[in-house]
N, C-alpha and C positions, 0 to 999 in steps of 0.2 A: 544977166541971162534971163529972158524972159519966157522960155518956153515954157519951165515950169519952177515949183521952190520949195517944195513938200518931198520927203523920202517918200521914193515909191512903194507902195504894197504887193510884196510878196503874193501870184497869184497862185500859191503852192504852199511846201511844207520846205520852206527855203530860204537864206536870209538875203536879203539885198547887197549888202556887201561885207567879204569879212578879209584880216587884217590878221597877219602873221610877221611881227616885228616888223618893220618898215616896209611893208609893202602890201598893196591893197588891191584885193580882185573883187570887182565886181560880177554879178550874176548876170545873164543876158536881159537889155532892156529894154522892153520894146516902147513903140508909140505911144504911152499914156498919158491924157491928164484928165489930174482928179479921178484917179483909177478906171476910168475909162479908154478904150481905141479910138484915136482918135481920127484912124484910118484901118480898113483892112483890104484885101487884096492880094494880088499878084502885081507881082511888078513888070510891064511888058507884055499884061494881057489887059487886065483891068485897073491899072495904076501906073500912070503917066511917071515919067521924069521927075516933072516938077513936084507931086504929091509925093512923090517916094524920097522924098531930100527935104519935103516937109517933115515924113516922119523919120529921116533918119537925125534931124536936129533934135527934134522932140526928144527921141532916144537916146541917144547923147547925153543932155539933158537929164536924163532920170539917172542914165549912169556915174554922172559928175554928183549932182543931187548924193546918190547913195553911197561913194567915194569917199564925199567929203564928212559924211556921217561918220564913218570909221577915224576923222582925225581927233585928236586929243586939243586944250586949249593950248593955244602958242603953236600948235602945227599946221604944217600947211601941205600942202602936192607939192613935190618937190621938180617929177617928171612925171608925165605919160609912157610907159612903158612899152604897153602895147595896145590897141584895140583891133578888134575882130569886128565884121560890121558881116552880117547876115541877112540875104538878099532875097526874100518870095519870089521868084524869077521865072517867067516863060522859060521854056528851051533855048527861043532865041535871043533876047535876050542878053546884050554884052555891054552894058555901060556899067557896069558894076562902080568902078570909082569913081565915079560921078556922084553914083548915091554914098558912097563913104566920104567923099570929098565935103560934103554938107556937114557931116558929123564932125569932122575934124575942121571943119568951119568952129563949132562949140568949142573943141579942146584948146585951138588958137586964141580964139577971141576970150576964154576965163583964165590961160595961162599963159600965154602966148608962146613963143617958140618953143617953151619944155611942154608944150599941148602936143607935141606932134612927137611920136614914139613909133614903133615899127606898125605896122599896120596889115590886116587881112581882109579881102573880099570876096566871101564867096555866095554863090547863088547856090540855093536849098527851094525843094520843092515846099514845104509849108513851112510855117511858124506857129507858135501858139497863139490861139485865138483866131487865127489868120493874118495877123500882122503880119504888114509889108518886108520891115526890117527889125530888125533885133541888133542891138549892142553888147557888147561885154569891155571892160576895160581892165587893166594890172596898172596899177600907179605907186610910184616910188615915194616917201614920205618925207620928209624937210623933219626934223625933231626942233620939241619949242626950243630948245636953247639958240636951234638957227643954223646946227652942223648938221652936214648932209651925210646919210647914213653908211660906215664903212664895210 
């Protein structure tokens, strides 16, 4: 995964990801590296297609990153449970799963088939910072011994 490889920094009084018995919710995360945007925007007024499925990897990306902080040694993602993918969207505006479709480009390609969990896209008039898109993820946990959680 090369978008990014660093836990991202909390821009608030909040933690990146936290873990209630086997199962993992990430915080919304937007386009960052190196704690920077590395886009801002609307999607569909001043941010193309291509650039909004740039940051919607990115984000992904921070979310897997933050995910995987919460496992223990010997554990791993067992599933993608769900992710939400949050859209800076014109009114007009309707490719939505197109920009989600890139994110879960990510979930596929570090987990492959258990990457893909139910999914939501919606368009939101801002994000913070003005990020294009924002991620949140819930991820199911694998336990080190290698049993999947009952």
């Amino acid at each position: 995964m090369n978008e990014t490889s660093t836990i991202p920094v909390p821009q608030g009084d909040y933690r990146p990801a936290t873990r209630l018995g086997t199962v993992i919710y990430t915080a919304g995360m937007t386009p960052r590296r190196d704690g920077e945007l590395i886009d801002v925007g609307v999607v569909g007024a001043n941010v193309d297609l291509d650039r909004a499925r740039v940051a919607a990897r990115q984000a992904a990306a921070n979310a897997v990153v933050a995910a995987e902080s919460c496992l223990f040694t010997g554990e791993a993602i067992a599933q993608v449970l769900r992710m939400s993918v949050f859209i800076a969207s014109a009114p007009t505006f309707a490719e939505h799963s197109l920009v989600a479709d890139a994110a879960s480009e990510i979930l596929r390609k570090r987990y492959g088939e258990r990457g893909l969990g139910a999914r939501t896209a919606v368009g939101v008039a801002c994000l913070p910072g003005g990020a294009p898109v924002e991620v949140e993820l819930t991820a199911g946990v694998r336990v080190a011994d290698g049993r999947l959680p009952t």
